[in-house]
N, C-alpha and C positions, 0 to 999 in steps of 0.2 A: 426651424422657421415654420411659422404658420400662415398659408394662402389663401385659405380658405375655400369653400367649394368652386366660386366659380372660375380664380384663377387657377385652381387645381387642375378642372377640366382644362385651359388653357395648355398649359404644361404637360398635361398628360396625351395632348395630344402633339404638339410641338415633337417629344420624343417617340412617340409612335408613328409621326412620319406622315399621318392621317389627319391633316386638316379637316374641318369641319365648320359648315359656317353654324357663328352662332347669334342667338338674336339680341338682338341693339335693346331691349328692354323688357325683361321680363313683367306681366304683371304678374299682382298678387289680387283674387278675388274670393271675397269674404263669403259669396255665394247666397247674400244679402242683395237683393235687388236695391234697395233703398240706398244702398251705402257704395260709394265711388271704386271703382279698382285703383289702382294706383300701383307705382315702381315697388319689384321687391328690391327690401335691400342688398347692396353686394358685397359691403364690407364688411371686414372679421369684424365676429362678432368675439369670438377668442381673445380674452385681456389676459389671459397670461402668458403669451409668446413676447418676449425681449425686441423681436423686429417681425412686426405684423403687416401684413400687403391690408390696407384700411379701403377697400374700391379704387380711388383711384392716387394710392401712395404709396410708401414702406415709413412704417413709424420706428424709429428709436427709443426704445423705453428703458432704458436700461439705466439712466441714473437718476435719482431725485430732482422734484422741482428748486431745489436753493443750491444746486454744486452746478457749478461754471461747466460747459458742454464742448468748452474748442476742443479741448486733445480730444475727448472720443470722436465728434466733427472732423477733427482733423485723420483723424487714424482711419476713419469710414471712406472719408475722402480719397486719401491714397489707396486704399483698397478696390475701390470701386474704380479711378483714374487705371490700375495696372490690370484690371479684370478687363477694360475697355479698352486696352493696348491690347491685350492674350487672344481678345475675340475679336478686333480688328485685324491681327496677324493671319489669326486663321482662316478667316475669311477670305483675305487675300490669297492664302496658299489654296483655299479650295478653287476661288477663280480662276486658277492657274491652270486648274481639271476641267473646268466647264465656264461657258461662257453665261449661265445663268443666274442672275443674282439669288432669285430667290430660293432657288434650290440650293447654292452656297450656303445662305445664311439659314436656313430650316434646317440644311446637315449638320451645320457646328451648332446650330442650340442645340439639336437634339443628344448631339454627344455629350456636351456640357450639362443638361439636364439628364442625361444617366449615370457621369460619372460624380453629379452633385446630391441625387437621391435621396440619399442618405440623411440630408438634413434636416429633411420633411417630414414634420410630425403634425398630424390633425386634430392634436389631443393637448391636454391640458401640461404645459411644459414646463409647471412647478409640482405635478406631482410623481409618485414614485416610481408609476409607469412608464413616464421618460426619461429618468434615470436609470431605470431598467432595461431601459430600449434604448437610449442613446451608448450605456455601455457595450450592449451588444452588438449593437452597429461600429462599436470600434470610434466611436466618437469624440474629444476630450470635454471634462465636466470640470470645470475647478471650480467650487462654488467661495474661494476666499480670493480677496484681491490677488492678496501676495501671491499666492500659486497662479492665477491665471495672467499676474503680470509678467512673470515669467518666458508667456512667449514672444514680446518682444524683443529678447536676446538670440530666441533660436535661431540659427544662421540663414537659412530661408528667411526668416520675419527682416531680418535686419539687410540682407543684398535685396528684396524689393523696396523694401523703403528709401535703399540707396540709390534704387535704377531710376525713379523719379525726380525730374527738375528740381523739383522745390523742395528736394531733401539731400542732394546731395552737396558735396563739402566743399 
């Protein structure tokens, strides 16, 4: 996944535990008196990440404009609905320790952004460098459908798809 510098900094500070404010609008200035400053921009500018943070989104790009989007919609969907059960549970278990909300919820992202790390690449995620480095980070690459449809059957893949409402039987 590509987040680009400035949610990078976000996140990297999330996990460090070290807030820091930061500013509501950067400008950009041309150092051109004549000519206006203006916002820099903040979203990836990186087109070849599969699911890019765009300022203020996450884009899905991962199949052609003429193929129908629900199963991948759908499959994001439930991923994201059980990701926001995992971090709600935890949450609540850290309340249990302190009565602070917000230092609950800065503890469990930060865990979750160290044990997610891994994903994060600021580099260009079609070429060989991150196949080279997704390998080493122990990552899976299937670049054929077949193979990578495959993990829909792994038993993980298939009891959370189960645990959610609107997929069970």
């Amino acid at each position: 996944m590509y987040l680009g510098e400035q949610l990078t900094k976000i996140v990297d500070a999330i996990e460090s535990g070290k807030l820091t404010k930061t500013r509501k609008n950067d400008l950009f200035d041309l150092g051109v008196g004549l000519l206006p400053k203006f916002i820099r921009d903040q979203s990836d500018r990186n087109r070849t990440s599969p699911f890019a943070f765009t300022g203020n989104k996450f884009e899905f790009r991962a199949l052609g404009s003429s193929m129908n989007i629900s199963t991948s919609i759908a499959v994001v969907n439930t991923i994201v609905a059980d990701a926001f059960d995992s971090v709600t549970t935890q949450i609540k278990a850290e309340l249990k320790k302190t009565s602070d909300l917000k230092k609950a919820v800065i503890g469990v992202l930060g865990k979750i952004i160290k044990d997610s790390r891994n994903i994060i690449f600021e580099g260009n995620n079609y070429a060989q460098e991150w196949l080279d480095e997704a390998k080493r980070r122990g990552l899976p690459n299937e670049p054929s459908s077949p193979e990578a449809l495959k993990a829909f059957i792994k038993p993980a893949n298939i009891a959370m798809f189960e645990s959610r409402a609107c997929c069970r039987r």
